[in-house]
C-alpha positions as CSV (number, residue, x, y, z in Angstrom):
1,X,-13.6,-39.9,-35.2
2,X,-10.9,-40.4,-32.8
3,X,-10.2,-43.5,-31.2
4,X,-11.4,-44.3,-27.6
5,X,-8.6,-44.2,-24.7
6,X,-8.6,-47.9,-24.9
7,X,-8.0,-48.4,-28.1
8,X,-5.4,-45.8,-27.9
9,X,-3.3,-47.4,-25.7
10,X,-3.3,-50.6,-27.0
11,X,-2.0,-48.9,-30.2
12,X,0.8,-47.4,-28.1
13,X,2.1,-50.5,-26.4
14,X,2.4,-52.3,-29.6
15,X,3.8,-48.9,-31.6
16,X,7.1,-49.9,-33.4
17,X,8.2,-47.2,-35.2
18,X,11.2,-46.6,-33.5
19,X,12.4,-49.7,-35.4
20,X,9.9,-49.7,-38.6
21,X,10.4,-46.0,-39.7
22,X,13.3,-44.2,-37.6
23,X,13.8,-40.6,-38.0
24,X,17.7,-41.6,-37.2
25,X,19.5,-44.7,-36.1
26,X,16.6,-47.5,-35.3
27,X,15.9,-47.9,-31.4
28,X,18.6,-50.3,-30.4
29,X,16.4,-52.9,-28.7
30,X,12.7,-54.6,-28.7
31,X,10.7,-51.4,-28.4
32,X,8.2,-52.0,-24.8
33,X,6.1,-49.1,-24.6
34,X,5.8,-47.9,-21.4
35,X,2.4,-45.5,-20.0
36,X,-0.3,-45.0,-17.7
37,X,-3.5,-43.4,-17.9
38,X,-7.1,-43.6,-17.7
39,X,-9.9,-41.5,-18.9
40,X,-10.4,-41.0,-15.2
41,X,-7.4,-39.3,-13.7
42,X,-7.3,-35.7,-12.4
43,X,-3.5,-36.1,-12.3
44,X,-0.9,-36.2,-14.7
45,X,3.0,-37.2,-14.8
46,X,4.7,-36.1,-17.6
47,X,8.4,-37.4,-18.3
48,X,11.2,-37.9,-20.3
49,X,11.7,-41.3,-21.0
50,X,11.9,-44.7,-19.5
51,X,15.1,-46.1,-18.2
52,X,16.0,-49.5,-18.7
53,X,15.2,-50.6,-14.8
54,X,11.4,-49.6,-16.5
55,X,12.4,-51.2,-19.8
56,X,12.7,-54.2,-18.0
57,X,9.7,-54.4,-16.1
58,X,7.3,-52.6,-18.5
59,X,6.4,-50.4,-15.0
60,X,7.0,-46.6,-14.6
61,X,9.0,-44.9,-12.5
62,X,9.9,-48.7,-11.4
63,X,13.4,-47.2,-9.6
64,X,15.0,-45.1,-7.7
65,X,13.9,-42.1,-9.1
66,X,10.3,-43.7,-8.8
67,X,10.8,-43.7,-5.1
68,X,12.2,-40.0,-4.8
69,X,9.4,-38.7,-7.4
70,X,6.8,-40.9,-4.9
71,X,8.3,-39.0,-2.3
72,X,7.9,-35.3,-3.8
73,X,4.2,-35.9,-4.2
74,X,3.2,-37.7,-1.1
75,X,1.9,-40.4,-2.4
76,X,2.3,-44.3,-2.1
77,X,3.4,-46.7,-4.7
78,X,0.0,-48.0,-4.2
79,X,-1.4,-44.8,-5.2
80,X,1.0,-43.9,-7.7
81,X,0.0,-47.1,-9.8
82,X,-3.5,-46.3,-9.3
83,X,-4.5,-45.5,-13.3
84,X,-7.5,-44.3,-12.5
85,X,-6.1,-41.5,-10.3
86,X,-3.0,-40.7,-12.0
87,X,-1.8,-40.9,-15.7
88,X,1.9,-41.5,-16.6
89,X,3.3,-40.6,-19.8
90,X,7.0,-40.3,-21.1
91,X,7.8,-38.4,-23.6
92,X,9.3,-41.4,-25.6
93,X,7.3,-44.4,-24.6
94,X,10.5,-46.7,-25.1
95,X,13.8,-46.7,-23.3
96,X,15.9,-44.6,-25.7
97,X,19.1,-47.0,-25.2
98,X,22.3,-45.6,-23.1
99,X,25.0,-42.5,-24.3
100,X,28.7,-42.8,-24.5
101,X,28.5,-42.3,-21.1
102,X,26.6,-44.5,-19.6
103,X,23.4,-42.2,-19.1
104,X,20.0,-42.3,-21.5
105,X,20.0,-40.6,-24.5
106,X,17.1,-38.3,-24.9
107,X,13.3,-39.3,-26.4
108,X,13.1,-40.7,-29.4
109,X,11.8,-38.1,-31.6
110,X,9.0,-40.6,-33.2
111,X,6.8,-40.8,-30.0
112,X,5.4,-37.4,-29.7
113,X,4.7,-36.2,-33.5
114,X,2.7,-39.6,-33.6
115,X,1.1,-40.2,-30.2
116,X,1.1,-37.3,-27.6
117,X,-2.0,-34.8,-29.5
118,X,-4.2,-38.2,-29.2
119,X,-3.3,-39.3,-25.9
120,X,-3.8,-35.5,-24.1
121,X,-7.1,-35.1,-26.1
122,X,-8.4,-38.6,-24.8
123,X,-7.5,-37.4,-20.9
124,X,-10.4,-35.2,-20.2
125,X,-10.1,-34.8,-16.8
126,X,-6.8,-34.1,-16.1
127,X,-6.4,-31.0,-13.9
128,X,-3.1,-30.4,-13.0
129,X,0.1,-32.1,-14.7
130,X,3.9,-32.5,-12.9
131,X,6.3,-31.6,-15.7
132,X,9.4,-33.9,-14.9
133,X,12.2,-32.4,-16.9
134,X,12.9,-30.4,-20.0
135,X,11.7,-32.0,-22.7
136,X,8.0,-32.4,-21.4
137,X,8.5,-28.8,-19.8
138,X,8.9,-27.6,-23.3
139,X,6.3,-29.6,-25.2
140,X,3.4,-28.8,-22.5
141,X,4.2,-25.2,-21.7
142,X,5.7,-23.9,-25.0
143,X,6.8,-20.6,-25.3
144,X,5.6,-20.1,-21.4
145,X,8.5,-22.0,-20.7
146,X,12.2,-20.3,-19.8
147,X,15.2,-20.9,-21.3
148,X,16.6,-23.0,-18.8
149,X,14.8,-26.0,-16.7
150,X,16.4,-24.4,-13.8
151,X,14.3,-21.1,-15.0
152,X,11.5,-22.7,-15.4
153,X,11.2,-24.9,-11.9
154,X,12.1,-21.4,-10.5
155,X,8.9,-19.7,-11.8
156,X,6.8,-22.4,-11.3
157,X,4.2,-20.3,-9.4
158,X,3.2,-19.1,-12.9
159,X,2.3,-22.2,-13.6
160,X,0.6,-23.4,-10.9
161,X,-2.0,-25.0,-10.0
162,X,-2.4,-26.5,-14.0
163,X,1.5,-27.3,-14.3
164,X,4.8,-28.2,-11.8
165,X,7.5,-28.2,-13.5
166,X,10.1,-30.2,-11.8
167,X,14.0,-31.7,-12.2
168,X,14.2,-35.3,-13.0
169,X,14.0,-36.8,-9.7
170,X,17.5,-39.1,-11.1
171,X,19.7,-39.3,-8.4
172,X,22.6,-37.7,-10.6
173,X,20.1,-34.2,-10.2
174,X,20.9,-34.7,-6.4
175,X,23.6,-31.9,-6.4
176,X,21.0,-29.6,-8.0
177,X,18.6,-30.1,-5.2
178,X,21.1,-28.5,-2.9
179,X,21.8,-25.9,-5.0
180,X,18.2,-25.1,-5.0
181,X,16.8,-25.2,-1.8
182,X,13.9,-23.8,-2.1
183,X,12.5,-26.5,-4.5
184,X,11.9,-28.9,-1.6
185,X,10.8,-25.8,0.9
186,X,9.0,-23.8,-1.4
187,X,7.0,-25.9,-4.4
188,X,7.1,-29.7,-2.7
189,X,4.5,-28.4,0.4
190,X,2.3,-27.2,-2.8
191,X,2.4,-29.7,-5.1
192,X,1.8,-32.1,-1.8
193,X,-1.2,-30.3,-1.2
194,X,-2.5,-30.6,-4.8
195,X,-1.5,-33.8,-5.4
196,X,-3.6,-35.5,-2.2
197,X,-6.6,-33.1,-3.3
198,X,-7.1,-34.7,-6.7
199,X,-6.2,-37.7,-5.6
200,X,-8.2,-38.3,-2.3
């Protein structure tokens, strides 16, 4: 019998197997599990990983790209938090630490395997779900997705209205918005609409 949402997520937050049983190098830091959801919500946000502004405050999307992604839906922060209208869930529940170069190192490769099968099949009433980035574009769409997240954004009307993929809504993608113009003309006015349907 699987486990009831609740029981699910309190499993998740205190899930150390970044640091118990590492596929590589353990996660560099006290692992915080970071997600969102209720048995309730129509609406999905599927990410990447937290960053450590979330790290620190155990809240998602708690940053600047919180306030741009806020701002492609249409939504308030009010709103966004609201778990019983929209669920939240990384990738990798735990910030994955920082690169050579100062940016985040990809999802830890432990989180999905173990958690992300459970956690979709305890979300009954999700409807549509915003794909934010590559690695949850590739998990959720499989095969439908395109080689390239730039690809796959760009066809997103084959997606649509069950899955937007998206960028990350980092500002370090901002020279990507402008090289794609039509993300914010053409896909924001529809996942806008969407969004404040399941929602309202």
């Amino acid at each position: 019998m699987a486990p009831s949402l609740k029981i699910l997520l309190k499993d998740i937050r205190a899930c150390q197997i970044c640091v118990e049983a590492p596929l590589k190098a353990p996660l560099p830091h006290q692992p915080r599990p970071v997600v969102q959801a209720s048995k309730h919500a129509r609406l999905g946000i599927f990410g990447q990983a937290p960053g450590n502004l979330v790290n620190q405050t155990g809240i998602p999307f708690n940053d600047p790209s919180g306030e741009r992604l806020r701002d492609w839906m249409g939504v308030t922060r009010d709103e966004f938090y609201d778990a019983k209208r929209i669920a939240i869930i990384p990738m990798g529940f735990c910030f994955p630490g920082n690169d050579a170069k100062g940016g985040d190192l990809p999802p830890r490769k432990e989180c999905a395997p173990a958690w992300r099968e459970q956690l979709m099949a305890a979300l009954p009433n999700l409807e549509t779900c915003i794909l934010v980035g590559g690695y949850a574009q590739k998990w959720h769409l499989g095969g439908k997705a395109d080689k390239t997240l730039t690809a796959t954004v760009e066809n997103w009307k084959t997606h649509a209205p069950d899955y937007f993929p998206t960028p990350h809504p980092s500002w370090r993608n901002t020279g990507w918005l402008k090289k794609n113009p039509w993300f914010e003309a053409d896909l924001l006015p529809v996942l806008k609409r969407r969004v404040r349907k399941l929602i309202a």
